[in-house]
mmCIF file of the N, C-alpha and C atoms, coordinates in Angstrom:
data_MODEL
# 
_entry.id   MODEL 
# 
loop_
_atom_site.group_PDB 
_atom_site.id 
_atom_site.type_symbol 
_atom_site.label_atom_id 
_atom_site.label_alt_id 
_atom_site.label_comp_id 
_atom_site.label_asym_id 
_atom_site.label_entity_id 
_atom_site.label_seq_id 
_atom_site.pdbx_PDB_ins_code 
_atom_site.Cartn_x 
_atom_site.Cartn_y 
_atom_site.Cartn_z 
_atom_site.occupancy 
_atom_site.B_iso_or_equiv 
_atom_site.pdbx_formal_charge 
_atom_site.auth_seq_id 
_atom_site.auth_comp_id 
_atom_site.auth_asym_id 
_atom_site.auth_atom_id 
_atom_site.pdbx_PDB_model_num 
ATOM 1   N N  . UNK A 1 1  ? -6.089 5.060   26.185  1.00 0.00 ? 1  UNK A N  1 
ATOM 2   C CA . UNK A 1 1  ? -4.991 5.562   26.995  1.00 0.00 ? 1  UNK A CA 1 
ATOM 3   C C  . UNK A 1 1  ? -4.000 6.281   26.079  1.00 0.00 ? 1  UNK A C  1 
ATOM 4   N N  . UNK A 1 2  ? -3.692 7.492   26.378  1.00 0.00 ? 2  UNK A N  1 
ATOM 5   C CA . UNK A 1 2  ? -2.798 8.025   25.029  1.00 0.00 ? 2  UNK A CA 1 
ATOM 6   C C  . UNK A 1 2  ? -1.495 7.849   25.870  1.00 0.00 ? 2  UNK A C  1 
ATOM 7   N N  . UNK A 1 3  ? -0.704 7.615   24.694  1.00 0.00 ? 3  UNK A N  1 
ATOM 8   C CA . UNK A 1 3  ? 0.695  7.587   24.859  1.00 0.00 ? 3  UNK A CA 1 
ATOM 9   C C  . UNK A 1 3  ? 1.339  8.789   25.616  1.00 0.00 ? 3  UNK A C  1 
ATOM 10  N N  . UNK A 1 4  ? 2.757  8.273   25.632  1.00 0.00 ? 4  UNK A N  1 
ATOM 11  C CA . UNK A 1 4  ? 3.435  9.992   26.396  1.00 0.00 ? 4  UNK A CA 1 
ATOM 12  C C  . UNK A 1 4  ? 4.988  9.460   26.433  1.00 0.00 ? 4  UNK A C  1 
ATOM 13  N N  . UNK A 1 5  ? 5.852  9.893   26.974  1.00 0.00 ? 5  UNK A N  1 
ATOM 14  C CA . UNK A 1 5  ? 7.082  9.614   26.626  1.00 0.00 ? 5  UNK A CA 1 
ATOM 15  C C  . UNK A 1 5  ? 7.981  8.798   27.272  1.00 0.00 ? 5  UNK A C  1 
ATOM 16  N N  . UNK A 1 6  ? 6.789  8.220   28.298  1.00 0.00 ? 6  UNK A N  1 
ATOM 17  C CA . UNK A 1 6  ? 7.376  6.750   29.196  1.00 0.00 ? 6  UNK A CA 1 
ATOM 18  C C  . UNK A 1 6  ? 7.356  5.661   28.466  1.00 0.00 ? 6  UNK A C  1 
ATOM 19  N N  . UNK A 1 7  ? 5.501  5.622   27.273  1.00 0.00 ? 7  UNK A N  1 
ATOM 20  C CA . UNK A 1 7  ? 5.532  4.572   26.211  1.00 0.00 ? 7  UNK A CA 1 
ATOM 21  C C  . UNK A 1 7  ? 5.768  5.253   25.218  1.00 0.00 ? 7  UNK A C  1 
ATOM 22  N N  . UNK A 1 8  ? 6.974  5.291   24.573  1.00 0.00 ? 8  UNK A N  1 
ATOM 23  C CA . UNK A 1 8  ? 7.481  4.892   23.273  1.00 0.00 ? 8  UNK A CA 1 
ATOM 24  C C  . UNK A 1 8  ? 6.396  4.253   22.025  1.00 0.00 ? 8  UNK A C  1 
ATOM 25  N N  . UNK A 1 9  ? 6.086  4.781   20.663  1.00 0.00 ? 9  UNK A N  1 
ATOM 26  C CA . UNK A 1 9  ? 5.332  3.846   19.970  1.00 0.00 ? 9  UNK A CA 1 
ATOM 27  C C  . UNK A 1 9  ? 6.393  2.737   19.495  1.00 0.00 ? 9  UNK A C  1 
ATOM 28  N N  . UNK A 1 10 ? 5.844  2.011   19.226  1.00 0.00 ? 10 UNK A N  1 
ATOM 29  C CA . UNK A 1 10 ? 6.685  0.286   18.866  1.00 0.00 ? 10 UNK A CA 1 
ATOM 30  C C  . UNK A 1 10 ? 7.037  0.752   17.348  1.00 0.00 ? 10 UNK A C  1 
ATOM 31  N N  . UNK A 1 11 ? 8.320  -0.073  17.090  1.00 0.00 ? 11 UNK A N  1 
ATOM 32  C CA . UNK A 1 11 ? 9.152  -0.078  15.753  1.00 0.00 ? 11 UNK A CA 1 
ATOM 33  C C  . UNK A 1 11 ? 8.441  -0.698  14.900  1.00 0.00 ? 11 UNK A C  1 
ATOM 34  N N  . UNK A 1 12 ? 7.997  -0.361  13.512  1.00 0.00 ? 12 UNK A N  1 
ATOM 35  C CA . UNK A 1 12 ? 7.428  -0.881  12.850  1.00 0.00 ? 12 UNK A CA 1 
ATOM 36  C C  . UNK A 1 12 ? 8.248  -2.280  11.918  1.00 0.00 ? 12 UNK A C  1 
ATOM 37  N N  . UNK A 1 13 ? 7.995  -3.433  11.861  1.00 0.00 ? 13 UNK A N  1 
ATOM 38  C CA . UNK A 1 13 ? 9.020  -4.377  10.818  1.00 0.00 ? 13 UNK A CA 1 
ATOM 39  C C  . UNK A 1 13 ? 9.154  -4.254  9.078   1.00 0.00 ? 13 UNK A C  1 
ATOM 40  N N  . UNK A 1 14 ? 9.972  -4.472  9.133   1.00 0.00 ? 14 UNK A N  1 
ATOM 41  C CA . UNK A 1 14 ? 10.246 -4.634  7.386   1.00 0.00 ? 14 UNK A CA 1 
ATOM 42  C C  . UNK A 1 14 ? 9.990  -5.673  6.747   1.00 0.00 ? 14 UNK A C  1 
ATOM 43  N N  . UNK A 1 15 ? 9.154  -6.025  5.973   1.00 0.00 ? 15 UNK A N  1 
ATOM 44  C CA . UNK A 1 15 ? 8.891  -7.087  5.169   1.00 0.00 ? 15 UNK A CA 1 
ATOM 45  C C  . UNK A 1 15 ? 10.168 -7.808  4.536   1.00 0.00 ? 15 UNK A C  1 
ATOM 46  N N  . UNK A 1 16 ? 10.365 -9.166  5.390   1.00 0.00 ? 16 UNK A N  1 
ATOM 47  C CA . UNK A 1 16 ? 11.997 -9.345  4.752   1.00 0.00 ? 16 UNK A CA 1 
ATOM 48  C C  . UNK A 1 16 ? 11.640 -9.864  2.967   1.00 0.00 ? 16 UNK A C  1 
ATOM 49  N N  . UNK A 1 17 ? 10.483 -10.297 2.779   1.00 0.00 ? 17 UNK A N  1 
ATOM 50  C CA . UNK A 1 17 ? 10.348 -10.466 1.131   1.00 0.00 ? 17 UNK A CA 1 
ATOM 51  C C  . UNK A 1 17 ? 10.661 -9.325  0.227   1.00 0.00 ? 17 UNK A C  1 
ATOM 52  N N  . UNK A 1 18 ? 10.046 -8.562  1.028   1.00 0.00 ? 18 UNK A N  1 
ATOM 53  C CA . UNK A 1 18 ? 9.397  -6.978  -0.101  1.00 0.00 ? 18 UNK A CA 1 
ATOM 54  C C  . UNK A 1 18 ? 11.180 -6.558  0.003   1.00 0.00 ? 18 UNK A C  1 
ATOM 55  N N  . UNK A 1 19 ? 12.339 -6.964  1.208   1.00 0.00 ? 19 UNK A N  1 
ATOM 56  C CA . UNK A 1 19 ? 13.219 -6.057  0.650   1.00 0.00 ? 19 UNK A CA 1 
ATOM 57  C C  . UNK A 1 19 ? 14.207 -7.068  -0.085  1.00 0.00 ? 19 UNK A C  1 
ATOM 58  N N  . UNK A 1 20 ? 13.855 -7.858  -0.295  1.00 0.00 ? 20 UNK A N  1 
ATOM 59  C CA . UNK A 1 20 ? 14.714 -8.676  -1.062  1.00 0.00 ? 20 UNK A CA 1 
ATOM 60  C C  . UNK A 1 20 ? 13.881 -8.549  -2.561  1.00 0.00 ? 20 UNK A C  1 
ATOM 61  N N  . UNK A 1 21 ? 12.953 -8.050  -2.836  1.00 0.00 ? 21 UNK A N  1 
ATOM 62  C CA . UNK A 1 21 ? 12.680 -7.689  -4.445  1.00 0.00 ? 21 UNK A CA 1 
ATOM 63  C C  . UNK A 1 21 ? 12.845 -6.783  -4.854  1.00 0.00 ? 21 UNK A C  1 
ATOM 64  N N  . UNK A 1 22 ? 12.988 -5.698  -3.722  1.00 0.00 ? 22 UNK A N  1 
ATOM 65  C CA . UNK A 1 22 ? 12.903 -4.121  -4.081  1.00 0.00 ? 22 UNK A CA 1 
ATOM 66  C C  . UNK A 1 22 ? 13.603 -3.073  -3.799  1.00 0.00 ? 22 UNK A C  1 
ATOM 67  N N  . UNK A 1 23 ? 13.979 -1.990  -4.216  1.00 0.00 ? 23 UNK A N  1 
ATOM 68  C CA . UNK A 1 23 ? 14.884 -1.438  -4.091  1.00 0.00 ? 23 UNK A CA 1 
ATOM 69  C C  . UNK A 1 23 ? 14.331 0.027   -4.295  1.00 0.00 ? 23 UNK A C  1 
ATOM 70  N N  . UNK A 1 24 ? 14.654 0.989   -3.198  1.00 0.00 ? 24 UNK A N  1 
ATOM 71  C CA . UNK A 1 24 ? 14.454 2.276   -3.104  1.00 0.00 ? 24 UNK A CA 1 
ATOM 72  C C  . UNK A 1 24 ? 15.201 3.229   -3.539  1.00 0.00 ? 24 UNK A C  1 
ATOM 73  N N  . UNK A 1 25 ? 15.424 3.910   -4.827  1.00 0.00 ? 25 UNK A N  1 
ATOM 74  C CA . UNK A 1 25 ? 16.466 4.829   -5.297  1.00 0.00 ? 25 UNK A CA 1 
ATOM 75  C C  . UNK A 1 25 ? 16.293 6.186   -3.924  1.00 0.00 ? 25 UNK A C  1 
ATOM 76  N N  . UNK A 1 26 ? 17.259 6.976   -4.499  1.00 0.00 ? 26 UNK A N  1 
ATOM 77  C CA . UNK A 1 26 ? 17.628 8.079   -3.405  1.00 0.00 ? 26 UNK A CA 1 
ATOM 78  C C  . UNK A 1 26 ? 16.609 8.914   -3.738  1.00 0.00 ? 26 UNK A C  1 
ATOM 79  N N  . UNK A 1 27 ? 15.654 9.576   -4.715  1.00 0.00 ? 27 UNK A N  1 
ATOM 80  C CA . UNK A 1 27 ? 14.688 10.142  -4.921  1.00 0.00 ? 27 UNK A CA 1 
ATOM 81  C C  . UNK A 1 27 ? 13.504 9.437   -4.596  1.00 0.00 ? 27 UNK A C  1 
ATOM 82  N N  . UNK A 1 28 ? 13.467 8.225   -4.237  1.00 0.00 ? 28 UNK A N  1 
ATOM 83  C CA . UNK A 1 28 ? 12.020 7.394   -3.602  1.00 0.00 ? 28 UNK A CA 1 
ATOM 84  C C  . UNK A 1 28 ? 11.413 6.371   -4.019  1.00 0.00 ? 28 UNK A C  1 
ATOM 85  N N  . UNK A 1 29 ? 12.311 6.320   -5.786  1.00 0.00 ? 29 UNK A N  1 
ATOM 86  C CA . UNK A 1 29 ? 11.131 5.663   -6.885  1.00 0.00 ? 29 UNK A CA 1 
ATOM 87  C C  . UNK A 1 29 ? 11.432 4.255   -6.070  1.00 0.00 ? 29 UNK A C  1 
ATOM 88  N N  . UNK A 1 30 ? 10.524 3.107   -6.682  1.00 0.00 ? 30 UNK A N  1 
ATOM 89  C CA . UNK A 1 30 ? 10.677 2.162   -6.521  1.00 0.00 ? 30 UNK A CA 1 
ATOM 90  C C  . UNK A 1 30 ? 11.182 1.165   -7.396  1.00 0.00 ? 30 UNK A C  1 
ATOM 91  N N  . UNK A 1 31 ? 12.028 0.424   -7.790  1.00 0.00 ? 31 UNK A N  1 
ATOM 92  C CA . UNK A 1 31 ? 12.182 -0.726  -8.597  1.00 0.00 ? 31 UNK A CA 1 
ATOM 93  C C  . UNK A 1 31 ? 12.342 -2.057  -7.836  1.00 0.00 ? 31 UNK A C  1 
ATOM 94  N N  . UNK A 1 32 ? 11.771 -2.644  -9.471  1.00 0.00 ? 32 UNK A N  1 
ATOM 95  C CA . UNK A 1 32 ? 11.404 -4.231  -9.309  1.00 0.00 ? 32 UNK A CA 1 
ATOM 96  C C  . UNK A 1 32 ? 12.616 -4.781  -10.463 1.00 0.00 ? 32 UNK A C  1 
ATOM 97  N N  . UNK A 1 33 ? 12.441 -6.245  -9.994  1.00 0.00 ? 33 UNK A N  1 
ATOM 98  C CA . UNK A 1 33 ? 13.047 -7.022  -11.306 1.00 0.00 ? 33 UNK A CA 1 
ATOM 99  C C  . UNK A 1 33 ? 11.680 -7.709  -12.367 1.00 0.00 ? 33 UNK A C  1 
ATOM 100 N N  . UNK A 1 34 ? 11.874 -7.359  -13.288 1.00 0.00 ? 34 UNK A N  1 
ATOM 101 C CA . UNK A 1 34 ? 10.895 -7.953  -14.327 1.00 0.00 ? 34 UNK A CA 1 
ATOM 102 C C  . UNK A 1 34 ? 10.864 -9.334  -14.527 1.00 0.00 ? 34 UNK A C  1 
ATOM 103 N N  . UNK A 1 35 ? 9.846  -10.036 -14.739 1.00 0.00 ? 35 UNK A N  1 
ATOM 104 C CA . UNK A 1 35 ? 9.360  -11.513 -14.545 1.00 0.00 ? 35 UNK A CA 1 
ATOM 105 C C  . UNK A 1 35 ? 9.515  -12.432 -15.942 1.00 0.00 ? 35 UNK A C  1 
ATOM 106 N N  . UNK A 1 36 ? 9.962  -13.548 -15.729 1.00 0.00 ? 36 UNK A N  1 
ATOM 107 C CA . UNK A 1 36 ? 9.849  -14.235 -16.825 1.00 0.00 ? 36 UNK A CA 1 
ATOM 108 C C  . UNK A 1 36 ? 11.159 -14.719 -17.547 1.00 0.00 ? 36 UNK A C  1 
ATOM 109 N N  . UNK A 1 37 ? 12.490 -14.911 -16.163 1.00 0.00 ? 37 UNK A N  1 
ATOM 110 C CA . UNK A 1 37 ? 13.401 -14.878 -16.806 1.00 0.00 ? 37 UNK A CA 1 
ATOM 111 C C  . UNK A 1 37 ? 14.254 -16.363 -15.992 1.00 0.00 ? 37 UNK A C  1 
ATOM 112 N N  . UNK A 1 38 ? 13.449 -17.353 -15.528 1.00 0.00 ? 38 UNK A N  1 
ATOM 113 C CA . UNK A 1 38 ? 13.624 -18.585 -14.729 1.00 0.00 ? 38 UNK A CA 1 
ATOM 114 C C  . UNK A 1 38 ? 13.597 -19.860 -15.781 1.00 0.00 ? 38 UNK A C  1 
ATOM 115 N N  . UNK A 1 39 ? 12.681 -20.022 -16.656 1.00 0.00 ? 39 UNK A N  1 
ATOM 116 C CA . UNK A 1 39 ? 12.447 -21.285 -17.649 1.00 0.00 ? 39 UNK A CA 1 
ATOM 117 C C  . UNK A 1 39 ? 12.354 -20.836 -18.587 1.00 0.00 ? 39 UNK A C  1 
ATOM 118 N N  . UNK A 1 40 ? 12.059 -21.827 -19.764 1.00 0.00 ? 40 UNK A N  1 
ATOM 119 C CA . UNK A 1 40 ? 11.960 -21.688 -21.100 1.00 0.00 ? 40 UNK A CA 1 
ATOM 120 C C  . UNK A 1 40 ? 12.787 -20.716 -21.635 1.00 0.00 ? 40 UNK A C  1 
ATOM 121 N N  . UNK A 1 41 ? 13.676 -20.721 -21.511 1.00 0.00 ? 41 UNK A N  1 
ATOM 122 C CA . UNK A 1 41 ? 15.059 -19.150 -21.764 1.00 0.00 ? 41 UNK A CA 1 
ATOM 123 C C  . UNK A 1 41 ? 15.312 -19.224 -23.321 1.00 0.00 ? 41 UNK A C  1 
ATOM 124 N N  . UNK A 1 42 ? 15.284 -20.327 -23.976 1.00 0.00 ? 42 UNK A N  1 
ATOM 125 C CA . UNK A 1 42 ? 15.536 -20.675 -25.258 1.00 0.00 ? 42 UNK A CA 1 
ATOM 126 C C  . UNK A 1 42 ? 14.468 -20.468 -26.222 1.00 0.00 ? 42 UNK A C  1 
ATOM 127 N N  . UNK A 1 43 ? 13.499 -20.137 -26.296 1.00 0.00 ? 43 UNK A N  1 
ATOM 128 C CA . UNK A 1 43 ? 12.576 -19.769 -26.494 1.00 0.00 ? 43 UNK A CA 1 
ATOM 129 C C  . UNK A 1 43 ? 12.173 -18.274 -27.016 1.00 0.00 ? 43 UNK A C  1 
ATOM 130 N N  . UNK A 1 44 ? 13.098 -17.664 -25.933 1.00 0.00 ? 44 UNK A N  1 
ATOM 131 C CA . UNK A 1 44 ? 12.842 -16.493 -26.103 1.00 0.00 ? 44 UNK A CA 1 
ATOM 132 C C  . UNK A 1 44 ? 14.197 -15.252 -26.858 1.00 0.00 ? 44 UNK A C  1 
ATOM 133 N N  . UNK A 1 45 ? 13.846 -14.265 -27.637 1.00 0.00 ? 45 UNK A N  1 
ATOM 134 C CA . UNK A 1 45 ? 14.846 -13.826 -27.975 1.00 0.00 ? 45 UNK A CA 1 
ATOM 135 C C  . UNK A 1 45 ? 15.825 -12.857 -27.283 1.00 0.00 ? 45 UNK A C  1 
ATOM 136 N N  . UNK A 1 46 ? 16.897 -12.609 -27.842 1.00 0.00 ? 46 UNK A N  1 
ATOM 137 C CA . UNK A 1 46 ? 18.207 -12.135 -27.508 1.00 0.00 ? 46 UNK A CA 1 
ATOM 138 C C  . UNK A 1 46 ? 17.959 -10.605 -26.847 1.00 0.00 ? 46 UNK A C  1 
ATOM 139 N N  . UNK A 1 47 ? 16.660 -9.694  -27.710 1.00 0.00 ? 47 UNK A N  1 
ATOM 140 C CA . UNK A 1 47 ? 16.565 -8.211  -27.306 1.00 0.00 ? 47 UNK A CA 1 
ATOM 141 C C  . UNK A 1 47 ? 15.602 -8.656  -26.398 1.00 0.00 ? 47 UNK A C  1 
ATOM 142 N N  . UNK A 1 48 ? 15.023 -9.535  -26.247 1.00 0.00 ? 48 UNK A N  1 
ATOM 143 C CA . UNK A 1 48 ? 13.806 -9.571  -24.801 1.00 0.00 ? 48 UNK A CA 1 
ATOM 144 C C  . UNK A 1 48 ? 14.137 -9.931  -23.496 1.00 0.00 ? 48 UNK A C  1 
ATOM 145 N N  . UNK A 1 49 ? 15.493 -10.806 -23.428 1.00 0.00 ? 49 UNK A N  1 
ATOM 146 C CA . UNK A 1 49 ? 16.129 -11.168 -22.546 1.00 0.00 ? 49 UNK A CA 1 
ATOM 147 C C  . UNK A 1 49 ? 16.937 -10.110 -22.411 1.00 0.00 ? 49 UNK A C  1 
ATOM 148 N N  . UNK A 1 50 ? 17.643 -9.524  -22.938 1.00 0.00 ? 50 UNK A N  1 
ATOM 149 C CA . UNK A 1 50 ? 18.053 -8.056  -22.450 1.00 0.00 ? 50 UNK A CA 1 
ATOM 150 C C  . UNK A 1 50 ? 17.308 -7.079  -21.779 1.00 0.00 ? 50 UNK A C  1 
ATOM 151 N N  . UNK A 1 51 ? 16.074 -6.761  -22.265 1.00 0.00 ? 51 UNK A N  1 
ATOM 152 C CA . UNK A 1 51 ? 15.048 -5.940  -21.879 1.00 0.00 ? 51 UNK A CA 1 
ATOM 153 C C  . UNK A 1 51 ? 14.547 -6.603  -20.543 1.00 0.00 ? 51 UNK A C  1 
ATOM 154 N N  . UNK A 1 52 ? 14.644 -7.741  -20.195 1.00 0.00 ? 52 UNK A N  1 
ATOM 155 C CA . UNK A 1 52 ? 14.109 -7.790  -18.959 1.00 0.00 ? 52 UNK A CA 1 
ATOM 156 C C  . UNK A 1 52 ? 15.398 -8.260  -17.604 1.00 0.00 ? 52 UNK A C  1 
ATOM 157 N N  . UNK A 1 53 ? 16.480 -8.062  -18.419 1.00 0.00 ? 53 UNK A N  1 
ATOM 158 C CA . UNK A 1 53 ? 17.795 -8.153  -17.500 1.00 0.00 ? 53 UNK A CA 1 
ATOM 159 C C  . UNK A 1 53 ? 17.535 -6.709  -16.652 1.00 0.00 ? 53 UNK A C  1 
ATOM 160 N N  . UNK A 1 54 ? 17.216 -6.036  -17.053 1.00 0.00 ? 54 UNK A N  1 
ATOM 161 C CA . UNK A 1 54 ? 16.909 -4.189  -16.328 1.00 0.00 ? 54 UNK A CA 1 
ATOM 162 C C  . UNK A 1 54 ? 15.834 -4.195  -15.461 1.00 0.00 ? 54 UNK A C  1 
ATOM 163 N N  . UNK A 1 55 ? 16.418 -3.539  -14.652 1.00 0.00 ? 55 UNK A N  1 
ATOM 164 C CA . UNK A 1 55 ? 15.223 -2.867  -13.341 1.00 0.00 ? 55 UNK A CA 1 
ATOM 165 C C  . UNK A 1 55 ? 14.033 -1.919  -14.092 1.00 0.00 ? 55 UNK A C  1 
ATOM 166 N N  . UNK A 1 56 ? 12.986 -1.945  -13.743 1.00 0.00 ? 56 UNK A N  1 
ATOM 167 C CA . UNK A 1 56 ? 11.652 -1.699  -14.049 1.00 0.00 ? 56 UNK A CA 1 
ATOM 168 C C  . UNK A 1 56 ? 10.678 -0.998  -12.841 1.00 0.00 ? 56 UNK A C  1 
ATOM 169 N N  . UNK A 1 57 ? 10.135 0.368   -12.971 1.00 0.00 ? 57 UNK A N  1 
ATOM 170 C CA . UNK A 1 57 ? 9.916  1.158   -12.003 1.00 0.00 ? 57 UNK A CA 1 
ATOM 171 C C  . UNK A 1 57 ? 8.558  0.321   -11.292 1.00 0.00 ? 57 UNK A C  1 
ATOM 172 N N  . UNK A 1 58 ? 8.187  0.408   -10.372 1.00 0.00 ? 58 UNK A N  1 
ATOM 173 C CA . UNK A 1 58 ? 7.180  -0.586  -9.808  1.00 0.00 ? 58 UNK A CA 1 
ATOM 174 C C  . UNK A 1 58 ? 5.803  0.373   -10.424 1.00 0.00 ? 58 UNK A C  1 
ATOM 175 N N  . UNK A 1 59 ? 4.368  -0.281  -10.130 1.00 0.00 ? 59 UNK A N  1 
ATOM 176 C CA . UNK A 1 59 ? 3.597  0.774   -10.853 1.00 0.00 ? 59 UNK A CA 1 
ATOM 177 C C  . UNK A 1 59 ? 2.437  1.521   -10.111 1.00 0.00 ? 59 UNK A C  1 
ATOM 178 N N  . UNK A 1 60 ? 2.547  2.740   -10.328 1.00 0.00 ? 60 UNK A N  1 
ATOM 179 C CA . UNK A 1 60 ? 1.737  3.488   -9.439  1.00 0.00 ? 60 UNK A CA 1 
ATOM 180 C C  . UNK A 1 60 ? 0.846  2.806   -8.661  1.00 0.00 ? 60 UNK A C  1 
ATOM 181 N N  . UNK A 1 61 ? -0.068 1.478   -9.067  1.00 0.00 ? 61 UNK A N  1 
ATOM 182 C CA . UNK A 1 61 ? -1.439 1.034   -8.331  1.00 0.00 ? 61 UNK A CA 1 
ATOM 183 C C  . UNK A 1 61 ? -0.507 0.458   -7.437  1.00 0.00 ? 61 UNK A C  1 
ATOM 184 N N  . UNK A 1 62 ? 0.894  -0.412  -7.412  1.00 0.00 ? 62 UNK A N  1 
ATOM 185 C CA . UNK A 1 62 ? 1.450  -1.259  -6.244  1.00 0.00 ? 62 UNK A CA 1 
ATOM 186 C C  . UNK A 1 62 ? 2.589  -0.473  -5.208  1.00 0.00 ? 62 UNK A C  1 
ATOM 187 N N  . UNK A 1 63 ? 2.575  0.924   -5.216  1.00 0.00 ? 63 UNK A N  1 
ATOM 188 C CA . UNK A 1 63 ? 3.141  1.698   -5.132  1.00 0.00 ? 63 UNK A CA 1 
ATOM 189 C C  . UNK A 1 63 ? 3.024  1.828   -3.714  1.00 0.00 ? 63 UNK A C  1 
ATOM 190 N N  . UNK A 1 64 ? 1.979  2.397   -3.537  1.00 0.00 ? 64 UNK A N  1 
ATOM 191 C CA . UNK A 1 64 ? 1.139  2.247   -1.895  1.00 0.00 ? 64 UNK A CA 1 
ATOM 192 C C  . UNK A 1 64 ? 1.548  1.188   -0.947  1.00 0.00 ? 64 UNK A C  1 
ATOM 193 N N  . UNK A 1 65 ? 1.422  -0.329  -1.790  1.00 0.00 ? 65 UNK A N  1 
ATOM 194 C CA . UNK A 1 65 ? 1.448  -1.791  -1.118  1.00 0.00 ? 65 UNK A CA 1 
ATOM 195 C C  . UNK A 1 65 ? 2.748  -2.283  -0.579  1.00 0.00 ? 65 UNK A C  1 
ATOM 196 N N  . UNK A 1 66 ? 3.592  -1.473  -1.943  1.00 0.00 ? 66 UNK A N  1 
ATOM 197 C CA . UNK A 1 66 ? 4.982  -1.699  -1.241  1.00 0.00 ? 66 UNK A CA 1 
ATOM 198 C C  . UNK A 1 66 ? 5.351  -0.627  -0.073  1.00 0.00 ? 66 UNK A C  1 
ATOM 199 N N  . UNK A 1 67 ? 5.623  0.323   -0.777  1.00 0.00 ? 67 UNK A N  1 
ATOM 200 C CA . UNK A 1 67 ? 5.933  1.509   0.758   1.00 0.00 ? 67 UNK A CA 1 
ATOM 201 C C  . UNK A 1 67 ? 5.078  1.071   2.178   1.00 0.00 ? 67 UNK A C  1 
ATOM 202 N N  . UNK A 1 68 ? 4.159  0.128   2.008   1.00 0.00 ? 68 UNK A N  1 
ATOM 203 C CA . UNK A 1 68 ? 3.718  -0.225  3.560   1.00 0.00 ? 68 UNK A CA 1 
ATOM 204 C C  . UNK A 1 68 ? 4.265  -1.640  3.866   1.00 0.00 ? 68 UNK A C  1 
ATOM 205 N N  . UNK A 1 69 ? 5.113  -2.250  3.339   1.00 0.00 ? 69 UNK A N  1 
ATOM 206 C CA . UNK A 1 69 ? 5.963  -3.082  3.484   1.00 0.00 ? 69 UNK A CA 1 
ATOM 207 C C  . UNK A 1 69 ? 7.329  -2.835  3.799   1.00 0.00 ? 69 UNK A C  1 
ATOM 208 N N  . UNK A 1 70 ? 7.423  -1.071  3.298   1.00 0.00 ? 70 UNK A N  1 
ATOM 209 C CA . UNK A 1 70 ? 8.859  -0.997  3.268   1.00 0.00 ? 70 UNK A CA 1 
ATOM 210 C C  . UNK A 1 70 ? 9.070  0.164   4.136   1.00 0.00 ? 70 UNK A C  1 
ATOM 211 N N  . UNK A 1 71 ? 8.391  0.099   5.834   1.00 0.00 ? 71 UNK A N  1 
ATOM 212 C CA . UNK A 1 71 ? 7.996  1.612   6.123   1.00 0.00 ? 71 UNK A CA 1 
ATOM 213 C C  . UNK A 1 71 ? 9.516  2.402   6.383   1.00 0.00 ? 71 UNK A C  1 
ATOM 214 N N  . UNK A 1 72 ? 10.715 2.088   6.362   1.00 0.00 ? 72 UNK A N  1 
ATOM 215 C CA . UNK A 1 72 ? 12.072 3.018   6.544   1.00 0.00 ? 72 UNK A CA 1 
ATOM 216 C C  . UNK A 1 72 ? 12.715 2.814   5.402   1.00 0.00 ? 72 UNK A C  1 
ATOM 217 N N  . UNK A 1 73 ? 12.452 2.957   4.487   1.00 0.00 ? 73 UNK A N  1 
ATOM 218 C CA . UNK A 1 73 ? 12.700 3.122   2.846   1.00 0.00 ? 73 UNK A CA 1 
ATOM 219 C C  . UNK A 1 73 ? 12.798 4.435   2.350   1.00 0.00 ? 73 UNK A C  1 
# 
């Protein structure tokens, strides 16, 4: 049965996980927060814990997976 303008297609949902990790700059890219910064903190050094205090671009192969999580992004 094809649609027409009595049915409306349905709103697609937003993954409430995917938008609580991720973040869409105004050009499209995607960022993540980098992993590994919950336990063992003492352990690790002063420039690595800096380096992963920063947003980190998501990576081309998960790129796809998110934008279909995030379809009004």
């Amino acid at each position: 049965m094809p649609r027409n303008r009595s049915k409306p297609k349905m709103k697609l949902k937003t993954h409430r996980g995917a938008k609580k990790r991720f973040k869409v700059t105004a050009t499209g890219k995607i960022l993540r927060m980098h992993s590994g910064k919950r336990h063992l903190l003492g352990t690790k050094k002063p420039g690595r814990m800096r380096k992963l205090k920063k947003l980190t671009l998501v990576s081309p192969a998960d790129r796809l997976n998110v934008k279909l999580l995030l379809p009004y992004a």
